[in-house]
Legacy VTK file of the C-alpha trace (Angstrom):
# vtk DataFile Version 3.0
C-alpha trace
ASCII
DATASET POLYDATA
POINTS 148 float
117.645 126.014 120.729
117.809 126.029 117.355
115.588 123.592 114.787
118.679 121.217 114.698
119.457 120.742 117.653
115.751 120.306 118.536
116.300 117.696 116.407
119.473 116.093 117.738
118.156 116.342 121.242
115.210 114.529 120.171
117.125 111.600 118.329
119.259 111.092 121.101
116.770 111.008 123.678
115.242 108.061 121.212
118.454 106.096 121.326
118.470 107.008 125.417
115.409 104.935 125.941
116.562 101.867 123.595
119.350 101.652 126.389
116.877 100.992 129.136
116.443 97.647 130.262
113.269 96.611 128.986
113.670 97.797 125.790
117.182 96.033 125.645
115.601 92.708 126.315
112.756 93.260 124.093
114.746 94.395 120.818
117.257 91.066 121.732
114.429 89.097 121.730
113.109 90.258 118.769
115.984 89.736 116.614
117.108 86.569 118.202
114.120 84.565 118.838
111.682 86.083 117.114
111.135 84.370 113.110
107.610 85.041 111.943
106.797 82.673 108.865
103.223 83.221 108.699
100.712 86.410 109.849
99.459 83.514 112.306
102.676 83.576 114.423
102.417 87.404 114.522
99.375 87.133 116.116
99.836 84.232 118.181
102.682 86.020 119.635
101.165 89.587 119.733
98.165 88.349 121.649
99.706 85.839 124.088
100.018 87.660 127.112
103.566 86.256 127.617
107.214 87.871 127.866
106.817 87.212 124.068
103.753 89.420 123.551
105.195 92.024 125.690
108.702 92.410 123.911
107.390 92.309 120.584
104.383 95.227 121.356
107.575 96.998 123.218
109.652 97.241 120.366
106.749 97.382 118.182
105.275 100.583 119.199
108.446 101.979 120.084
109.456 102.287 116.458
105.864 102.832 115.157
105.690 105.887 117.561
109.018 107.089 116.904
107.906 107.069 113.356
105.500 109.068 114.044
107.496 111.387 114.987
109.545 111.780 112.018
106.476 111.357 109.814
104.392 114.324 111.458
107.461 116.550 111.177
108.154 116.260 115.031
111.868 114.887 114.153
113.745 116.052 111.006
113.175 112.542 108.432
116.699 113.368 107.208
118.720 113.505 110.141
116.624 110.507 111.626
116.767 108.343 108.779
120.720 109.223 108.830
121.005 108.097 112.275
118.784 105.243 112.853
118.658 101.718 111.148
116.909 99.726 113.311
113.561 100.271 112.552
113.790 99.155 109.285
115.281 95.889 110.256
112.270 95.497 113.248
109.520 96.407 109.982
111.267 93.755 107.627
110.503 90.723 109.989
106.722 92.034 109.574
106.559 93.188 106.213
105.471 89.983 104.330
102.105 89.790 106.620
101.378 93.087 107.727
98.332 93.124 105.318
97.369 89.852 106.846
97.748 90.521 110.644
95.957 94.189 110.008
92.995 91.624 108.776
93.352 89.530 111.631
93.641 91.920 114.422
91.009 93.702 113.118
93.614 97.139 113.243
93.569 98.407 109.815
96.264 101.062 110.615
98.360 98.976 112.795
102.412 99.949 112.438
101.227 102.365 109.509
103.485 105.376 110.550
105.924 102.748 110.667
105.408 101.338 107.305
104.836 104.617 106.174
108.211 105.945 107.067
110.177 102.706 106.223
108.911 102.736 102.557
110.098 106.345 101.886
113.905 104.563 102.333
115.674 104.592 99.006
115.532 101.109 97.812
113.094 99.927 100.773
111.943 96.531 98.985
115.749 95.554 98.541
116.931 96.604 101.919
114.234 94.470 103.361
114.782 91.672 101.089
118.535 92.234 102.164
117.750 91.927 105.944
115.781 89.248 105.950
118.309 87.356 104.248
120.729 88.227 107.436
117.889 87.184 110.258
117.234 83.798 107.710
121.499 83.313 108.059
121.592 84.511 111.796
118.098 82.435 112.653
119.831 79.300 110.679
123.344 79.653 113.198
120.894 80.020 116.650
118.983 76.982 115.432
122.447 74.932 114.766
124.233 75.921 117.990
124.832 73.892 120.879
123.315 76.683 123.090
120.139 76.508 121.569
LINES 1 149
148 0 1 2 3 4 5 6 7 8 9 10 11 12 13 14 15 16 17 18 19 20 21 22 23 24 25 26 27 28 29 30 31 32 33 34 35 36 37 38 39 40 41 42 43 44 45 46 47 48 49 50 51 52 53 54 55 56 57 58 59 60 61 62 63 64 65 66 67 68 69 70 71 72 73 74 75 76 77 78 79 80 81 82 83 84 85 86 87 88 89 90 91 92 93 94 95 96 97 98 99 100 101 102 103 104 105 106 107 108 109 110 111 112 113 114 115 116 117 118 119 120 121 122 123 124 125 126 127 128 129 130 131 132 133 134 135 136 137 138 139 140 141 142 143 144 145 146 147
């Protein structure tokens, strides 16, 4: 099998596993009900022991590991960055404390690969600025609903 197809298989196989059923809850979870304002509710959440703390460390080290990946030249950074979004959007929730809630969970290289890999996208700061914007918009519509 050639390089790029390695490659392909590999990305696919990542988007294989966000289908499964955990996952799926966890990543809904985390873009619906999950609106850090602080490192503090990063932590609370992250060390809970609830459904809460379980989605968020699911989807969490899910992207930090595929990251990983891409960043230690398992997965061509290209090809992945081409095909994949969503870690970027899962980072930008988590960018404005990350410092902090390194500190406070005493992990100094917590979600680095992560970081590491989200930061090499052309015009990170804006495209985070940019999706936090649309989680601020989509948290603001949840909050107003009748469903809520």
């Amino acid at each position: 099998m050639s390089d790029k197809h390695h490659d392909v298989a590999l990305i696919l196989k990542l988007y294989e596993l966000r289908r499964e059923e955990g996952l799926r809850r966890a990543r809904k979870w985390y873009f619906t009900d999950f609106n850090p304002q602080s490192a503090a509710d990063v932590v609370k959440v992250f060390g809970s022991g609830h459904d809460a703390s379980a989605h968020y460390r699911m989807i969490t080290s899910f992207w930090d590991m595929s990251a990983s990946l891409v960043n230690n030249g398992g997965i061509d950074e290209k090809m992945f960055m081409d095909a994949n979004g969503e870690h970027i959007a899962v980072f930008c929730k988590l960018e404005p404390f990350i410092d902090e809630v390194r500190e406070l969970v005493g992990m100094p290289d917590y979600l680095r690969q992560l970081q590491t890999l989200v930061m090499k996208t052309p015009n990170a700061n804006e495209r985070l600025d940019r999706l936090r914007g649309v989680f601020q918009r989509w948290w603001k519509i949840a909050q107003e609903s009748p469903a809520s």
